[in-house]
Backbone bond lengths (Angstrom), bond angles and torsions (degrees), N, CA, C in turn:
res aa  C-N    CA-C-N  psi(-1)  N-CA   C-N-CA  omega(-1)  CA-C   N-CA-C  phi
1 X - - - 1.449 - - 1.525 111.35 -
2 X 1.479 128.10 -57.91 1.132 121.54 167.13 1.689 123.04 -35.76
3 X 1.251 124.79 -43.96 1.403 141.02 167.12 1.585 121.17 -22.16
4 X 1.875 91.04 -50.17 1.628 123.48 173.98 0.944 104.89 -66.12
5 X 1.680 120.02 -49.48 1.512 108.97 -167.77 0.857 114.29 -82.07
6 X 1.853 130.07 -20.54 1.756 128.00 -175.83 1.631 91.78 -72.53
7 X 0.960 121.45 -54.84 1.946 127.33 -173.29 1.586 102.31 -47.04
8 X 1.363 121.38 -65.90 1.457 106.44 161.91 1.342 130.29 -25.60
9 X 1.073 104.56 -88.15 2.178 124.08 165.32 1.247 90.63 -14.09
10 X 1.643 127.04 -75.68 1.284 115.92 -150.10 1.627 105.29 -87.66
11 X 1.440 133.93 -25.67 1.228 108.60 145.00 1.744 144.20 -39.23
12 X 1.385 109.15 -32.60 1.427 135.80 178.71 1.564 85.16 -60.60
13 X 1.434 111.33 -75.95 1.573 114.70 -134.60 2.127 96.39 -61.06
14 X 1.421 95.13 -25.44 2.049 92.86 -160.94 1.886 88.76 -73.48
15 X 1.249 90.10 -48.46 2.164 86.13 179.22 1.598 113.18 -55.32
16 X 1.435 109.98 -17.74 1.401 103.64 170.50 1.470 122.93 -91.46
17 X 1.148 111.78 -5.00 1.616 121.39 -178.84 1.546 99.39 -104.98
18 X 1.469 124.15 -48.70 1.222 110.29 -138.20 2.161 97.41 -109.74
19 X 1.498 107.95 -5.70 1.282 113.25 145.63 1.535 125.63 -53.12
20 X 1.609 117.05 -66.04 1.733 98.32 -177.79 1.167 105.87 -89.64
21 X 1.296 127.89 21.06 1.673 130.18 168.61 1.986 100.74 -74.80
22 X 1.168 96.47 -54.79 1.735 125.97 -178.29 1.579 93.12 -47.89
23 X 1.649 117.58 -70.82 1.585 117.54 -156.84 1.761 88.80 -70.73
24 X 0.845 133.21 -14.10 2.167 112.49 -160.61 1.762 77.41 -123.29
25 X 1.030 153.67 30.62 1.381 133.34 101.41 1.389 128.47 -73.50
26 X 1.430 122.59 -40.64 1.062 119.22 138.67 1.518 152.86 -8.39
27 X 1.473 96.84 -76.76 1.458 114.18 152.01 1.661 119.87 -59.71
28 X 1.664 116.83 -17.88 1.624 95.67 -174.36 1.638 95.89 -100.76
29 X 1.277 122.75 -14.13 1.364 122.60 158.59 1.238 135.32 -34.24
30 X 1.554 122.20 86.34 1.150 114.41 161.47 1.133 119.43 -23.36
31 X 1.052 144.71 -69.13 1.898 149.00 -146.19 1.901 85.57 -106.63
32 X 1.130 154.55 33.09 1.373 158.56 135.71 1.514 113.00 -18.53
33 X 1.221 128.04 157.69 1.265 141.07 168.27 1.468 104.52 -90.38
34 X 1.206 122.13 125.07 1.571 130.84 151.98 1.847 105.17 -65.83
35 X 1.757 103.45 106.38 1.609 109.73 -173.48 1.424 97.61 -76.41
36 X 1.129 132.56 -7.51 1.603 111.37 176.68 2.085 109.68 -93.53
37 X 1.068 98.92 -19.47 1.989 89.57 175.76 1.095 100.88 -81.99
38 X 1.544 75.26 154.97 1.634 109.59 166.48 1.335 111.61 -79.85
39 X 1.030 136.88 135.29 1.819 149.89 -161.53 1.534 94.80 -127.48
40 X 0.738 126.33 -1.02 1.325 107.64 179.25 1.255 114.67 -127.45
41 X 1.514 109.94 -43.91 1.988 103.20 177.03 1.449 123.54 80.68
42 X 1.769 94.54 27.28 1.713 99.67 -172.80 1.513 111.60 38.38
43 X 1.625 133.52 39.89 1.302 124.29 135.31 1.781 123.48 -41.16
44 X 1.315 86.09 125.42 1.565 100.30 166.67 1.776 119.30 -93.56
45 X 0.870 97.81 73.18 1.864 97.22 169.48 1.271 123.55 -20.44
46 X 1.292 122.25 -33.32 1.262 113.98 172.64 1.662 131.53 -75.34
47 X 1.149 111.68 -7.53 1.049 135.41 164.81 1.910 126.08 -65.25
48 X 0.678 112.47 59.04 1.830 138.21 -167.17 1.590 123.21 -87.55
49 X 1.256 132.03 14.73 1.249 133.28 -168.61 1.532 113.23 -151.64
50 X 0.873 119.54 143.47 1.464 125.93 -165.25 1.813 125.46 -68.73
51 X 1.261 73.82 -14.60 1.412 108.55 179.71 1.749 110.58 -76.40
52 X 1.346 110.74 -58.36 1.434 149.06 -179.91 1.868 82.45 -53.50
53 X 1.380 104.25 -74.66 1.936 100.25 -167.92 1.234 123.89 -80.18
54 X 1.297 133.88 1.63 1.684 141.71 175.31 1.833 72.03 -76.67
55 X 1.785 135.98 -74.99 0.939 126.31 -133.07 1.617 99.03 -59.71
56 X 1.619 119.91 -49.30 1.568 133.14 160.75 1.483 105.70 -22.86
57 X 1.043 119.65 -60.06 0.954 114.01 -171.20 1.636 133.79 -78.55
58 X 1.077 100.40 -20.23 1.703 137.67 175.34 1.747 96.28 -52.58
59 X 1.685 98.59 -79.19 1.357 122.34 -177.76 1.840 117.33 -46.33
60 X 1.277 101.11 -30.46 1.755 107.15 162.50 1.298 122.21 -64.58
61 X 1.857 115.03 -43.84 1.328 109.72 -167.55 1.742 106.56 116.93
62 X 1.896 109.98 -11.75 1.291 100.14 -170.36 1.536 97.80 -97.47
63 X 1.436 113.29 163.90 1.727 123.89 -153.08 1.623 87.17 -125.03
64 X 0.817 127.00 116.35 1.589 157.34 139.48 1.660 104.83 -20.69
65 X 1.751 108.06 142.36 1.439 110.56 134.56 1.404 126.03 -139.46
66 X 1.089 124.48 146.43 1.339 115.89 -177.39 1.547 120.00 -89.54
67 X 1.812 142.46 165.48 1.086 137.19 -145.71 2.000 86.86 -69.97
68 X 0.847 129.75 -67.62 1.362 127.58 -166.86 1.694 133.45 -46.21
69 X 1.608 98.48 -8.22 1.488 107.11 177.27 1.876 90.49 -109.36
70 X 1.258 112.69 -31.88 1.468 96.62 -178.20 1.736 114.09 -76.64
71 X 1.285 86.95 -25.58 2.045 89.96 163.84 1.561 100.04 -48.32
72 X 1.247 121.56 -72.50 0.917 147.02 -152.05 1.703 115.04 -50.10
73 X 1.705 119.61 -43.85 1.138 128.40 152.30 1.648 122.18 -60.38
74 X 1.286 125.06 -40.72 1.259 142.66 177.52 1.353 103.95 -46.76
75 X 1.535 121.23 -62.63 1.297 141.22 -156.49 1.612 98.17 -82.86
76 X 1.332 128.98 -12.21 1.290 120.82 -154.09 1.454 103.47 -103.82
77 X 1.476 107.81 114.09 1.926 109.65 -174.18 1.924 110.00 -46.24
78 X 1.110 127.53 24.22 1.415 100.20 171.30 1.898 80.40 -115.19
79 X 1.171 135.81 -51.79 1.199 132.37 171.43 1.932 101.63 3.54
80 X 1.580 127.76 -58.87 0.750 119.03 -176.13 1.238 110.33 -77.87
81 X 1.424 147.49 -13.66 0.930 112.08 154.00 0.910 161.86 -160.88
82 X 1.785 94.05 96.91 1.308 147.47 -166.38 1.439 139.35 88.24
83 X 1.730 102.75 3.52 0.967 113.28 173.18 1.884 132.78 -65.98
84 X 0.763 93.59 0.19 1.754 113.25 178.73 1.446 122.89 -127.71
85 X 1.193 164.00 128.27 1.355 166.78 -164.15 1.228 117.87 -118.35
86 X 1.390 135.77 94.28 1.456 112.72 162.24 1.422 114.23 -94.62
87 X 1.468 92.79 169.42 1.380 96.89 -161.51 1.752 106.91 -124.89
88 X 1.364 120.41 127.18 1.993 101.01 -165.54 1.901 73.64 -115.85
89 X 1.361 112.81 134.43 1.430 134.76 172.55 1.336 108.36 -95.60
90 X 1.241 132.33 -6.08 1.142 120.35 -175.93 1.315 130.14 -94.13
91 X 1.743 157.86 165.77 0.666 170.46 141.65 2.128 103.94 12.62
92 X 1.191 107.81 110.02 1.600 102.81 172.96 1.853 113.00 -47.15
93 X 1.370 120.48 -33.63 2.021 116.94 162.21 1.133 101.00 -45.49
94 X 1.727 117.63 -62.37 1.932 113.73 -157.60 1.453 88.87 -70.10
95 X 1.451 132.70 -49.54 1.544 108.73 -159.40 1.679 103.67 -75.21
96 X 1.025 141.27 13.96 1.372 133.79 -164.91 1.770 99.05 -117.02
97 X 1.802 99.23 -10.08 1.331 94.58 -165.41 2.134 89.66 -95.87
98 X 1.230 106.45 -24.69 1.203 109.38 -164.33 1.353 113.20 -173.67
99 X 1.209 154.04 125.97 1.677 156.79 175.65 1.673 83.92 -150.41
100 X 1.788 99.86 167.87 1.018 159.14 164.47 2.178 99.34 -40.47
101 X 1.169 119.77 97.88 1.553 114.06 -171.71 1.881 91.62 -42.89
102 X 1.327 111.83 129.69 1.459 137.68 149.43 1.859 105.29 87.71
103 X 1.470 99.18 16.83 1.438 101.11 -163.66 2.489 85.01 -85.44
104 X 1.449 67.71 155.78 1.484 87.16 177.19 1.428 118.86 -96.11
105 X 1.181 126.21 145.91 1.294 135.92 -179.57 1.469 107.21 -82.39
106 X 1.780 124.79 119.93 1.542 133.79 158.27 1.446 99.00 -150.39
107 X 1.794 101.63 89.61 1.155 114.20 160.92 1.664 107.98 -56.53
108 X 1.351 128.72 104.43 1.821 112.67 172.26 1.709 115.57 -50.59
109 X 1.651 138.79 -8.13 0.842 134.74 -169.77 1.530 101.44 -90.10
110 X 0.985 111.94 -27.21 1.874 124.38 -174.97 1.464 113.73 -118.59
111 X 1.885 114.74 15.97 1.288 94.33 165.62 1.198 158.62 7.30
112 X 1.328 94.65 -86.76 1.680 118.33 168.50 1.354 112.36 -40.79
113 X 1.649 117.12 -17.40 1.718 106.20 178.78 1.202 111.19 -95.16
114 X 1.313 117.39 -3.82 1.949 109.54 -179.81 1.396 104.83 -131.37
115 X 1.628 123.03 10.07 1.242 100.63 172.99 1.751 137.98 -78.57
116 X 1.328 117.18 -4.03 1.210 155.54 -131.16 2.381 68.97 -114.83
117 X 1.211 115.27 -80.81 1.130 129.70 -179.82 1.945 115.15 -32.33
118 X 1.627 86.86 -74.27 1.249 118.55 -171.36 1.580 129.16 -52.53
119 X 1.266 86.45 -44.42 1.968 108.22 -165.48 1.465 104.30 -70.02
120 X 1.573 111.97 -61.86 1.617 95.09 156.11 1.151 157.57 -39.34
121 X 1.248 114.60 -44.67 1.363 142.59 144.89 1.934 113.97 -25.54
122 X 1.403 115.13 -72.63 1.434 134.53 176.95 1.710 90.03 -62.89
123 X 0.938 128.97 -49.22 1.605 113.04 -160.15 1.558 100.48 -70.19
124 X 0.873 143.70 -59.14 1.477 163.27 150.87 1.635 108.19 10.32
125 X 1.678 103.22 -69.17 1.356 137.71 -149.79 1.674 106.29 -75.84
126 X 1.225 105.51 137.86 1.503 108.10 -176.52 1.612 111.00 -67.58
127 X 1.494 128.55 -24.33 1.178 135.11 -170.85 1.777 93.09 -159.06
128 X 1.560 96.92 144.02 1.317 98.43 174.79 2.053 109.51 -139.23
129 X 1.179 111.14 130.49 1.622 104.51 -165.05 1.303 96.44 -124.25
130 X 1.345 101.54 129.56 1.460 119.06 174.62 1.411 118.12 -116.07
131 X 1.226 113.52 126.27 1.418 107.94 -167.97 2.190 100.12 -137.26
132 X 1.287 94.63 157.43 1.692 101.72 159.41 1.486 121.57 -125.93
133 X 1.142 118.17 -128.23 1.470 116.86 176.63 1.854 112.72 -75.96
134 X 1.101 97.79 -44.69 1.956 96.81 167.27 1.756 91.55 120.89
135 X 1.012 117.74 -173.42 1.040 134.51 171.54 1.925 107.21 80.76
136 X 1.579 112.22 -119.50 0.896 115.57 175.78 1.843 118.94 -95.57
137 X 1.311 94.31 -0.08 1.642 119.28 177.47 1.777 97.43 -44.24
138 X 1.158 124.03 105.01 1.706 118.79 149.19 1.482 129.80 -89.02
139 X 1.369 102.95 33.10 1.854 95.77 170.45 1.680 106.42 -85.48
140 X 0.854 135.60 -19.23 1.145 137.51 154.14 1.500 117.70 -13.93
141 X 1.815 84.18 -86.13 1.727 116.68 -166.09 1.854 86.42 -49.87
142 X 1.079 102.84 -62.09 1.541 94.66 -177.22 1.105 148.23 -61.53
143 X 1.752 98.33 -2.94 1.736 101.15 173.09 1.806 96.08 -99.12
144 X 1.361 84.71 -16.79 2.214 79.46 176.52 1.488 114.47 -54.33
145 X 1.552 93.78 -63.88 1.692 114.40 159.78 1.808 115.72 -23.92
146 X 1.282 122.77 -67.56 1.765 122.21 155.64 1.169 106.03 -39.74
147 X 0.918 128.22 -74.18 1.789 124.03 -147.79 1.643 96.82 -82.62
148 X 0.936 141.23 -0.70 1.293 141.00 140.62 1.746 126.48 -54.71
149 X 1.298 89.80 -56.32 1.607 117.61 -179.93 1.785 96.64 -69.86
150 X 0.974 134.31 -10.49 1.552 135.19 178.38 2.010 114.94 -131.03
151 X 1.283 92.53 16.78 1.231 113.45 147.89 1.070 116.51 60.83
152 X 1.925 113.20 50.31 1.310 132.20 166.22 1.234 91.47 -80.07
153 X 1.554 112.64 153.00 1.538 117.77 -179.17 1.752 106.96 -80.87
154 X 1.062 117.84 128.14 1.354 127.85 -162.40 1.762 102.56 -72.00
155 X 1.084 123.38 -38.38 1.739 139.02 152.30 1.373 100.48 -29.26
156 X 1.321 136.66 -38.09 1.707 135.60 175.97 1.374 109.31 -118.75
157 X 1.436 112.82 22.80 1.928 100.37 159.51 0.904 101.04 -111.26
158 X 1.713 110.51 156.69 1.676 125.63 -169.71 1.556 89.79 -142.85
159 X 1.083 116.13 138.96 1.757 126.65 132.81 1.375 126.93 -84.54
160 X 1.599 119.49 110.92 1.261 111.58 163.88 1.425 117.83 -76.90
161 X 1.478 119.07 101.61 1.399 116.59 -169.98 1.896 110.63 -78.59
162 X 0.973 127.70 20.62 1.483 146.25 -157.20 1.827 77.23 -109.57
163 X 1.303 94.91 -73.20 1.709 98.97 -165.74 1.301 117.35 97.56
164 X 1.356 115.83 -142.67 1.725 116.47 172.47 1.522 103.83 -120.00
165 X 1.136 110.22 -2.70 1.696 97.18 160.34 1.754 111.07 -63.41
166 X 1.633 99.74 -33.57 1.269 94.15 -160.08 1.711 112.26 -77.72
167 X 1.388 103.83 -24.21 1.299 136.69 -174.57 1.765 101.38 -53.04
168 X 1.206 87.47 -68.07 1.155 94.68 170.78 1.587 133.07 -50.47
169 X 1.534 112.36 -55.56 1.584 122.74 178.02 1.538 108.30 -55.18
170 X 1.668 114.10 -21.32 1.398 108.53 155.89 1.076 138.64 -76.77
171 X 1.134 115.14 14.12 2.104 124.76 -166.50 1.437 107.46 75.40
172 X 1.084 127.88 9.47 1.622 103.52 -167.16 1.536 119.10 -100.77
173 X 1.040 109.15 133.07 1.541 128.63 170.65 1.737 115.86 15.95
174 X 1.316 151.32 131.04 1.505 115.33 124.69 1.607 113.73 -115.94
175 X 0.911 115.54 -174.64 1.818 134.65 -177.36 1.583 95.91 -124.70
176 X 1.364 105.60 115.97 1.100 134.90 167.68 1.955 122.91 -94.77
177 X 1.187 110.28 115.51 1.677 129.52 -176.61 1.863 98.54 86.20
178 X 0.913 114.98 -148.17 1.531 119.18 -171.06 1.766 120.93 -34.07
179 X 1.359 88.59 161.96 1.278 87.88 171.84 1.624 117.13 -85.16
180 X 1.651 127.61 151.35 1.391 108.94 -154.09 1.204 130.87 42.63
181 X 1.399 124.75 38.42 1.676 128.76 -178.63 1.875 99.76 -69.32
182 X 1.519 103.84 -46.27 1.231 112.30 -167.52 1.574 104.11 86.81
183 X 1.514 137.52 18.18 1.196 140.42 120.84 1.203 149.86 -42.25
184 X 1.416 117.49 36.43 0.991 142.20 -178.67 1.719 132.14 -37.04
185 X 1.088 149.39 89.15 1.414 138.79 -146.54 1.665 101.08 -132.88
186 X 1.212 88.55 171.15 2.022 111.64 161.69 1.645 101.81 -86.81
187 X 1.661 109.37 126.51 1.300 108.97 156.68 1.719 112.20 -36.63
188 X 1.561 107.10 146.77 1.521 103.20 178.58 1.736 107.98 -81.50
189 X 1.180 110.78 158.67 1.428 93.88 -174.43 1.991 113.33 -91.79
């Protein structure tokens, strides 16, 4: 019995050291988790088909585009300037490895680091498209969800539910590291 109780004790004592060791690295972390959001957004994983998230998305209020209307803004000379917004939701690695030429970075997990950037930008813009990897990927839905909540007019947000997989499976362009780097590449295959 004692055995139990020394194994306890010394379980106690490491959760007591190595808990606010955990949160104040955390906190000195640039790239840190904000402990009060929700990261997830009651996504249902099982939900996998495009079909399945237009309806997700339907039921929110957010408005869809498909690859041929977002060609269509891309290609269109005011796009440059500034009349259109894209939006890459994903992770600052994936967008550094490749986004959408001139698309802006709003990871929804790190908000708070591009809204200051971003929000102006989307409020401005006659149409604004936010996209992630595509498929069953919801960082999207969830950076729509932000820029809603910061009072882009919902009449000019789009989800490209295609994403940059799809972007890609069409031949088209990305820009690799910054935005406007002028790094221009072939999706990798």
């Amino acid at each position: 019995m004692n055995e139990v109780k020394r194994t306890l004790l010394e379980f106690a004592v490491v959760a007591a050291v190595a808990v606010p060791l955990a949160l104040a690295a955390n906190a000195l972390n640039p790239e840190g988790l904000s402990l009060g959001r929700d990261y997830f957004g009651g996504r249902d994983v099982s939900e996998r088909t495009k079909e399945e998230v237009r309806a997700r998305l339907a039921k929110k209020g957010i408005q869809i585009l498909e690859h041929a209307a977002v060609l269509g803004l891309y290609n269109d000379p005011i796009y440059q300037d500034g009349a259109y917004t894209f939006i890459d939701s994903r992770s600052e690695a994936e967008y550094q490895r490749g986004h959408i030429p001139g698309a802006y970075l709003c990871d929804h997990y790190r908000v708070e680091r591009y809204a200051n950037e971003v929000v102006p930008v989307c409020q401005s813009s006659l149409q604004v498209v936010v996209y992630c990897e595509g498929g069953d990927c919801n960082d999207s839905e969830l950076t729509a969800e932000d820029l809603f909540h910061f009072r882009v007019p919902p009449e000019n947000l789009f989800v490209y539910i295609g994403g940059l997989e799809e972007w890609c499976s069409q031949g088209m362009p990305i820009e690799r590291g910054a935005r406007d780097s002028g790094d221009i590449a072939e999706c990798p295959k």
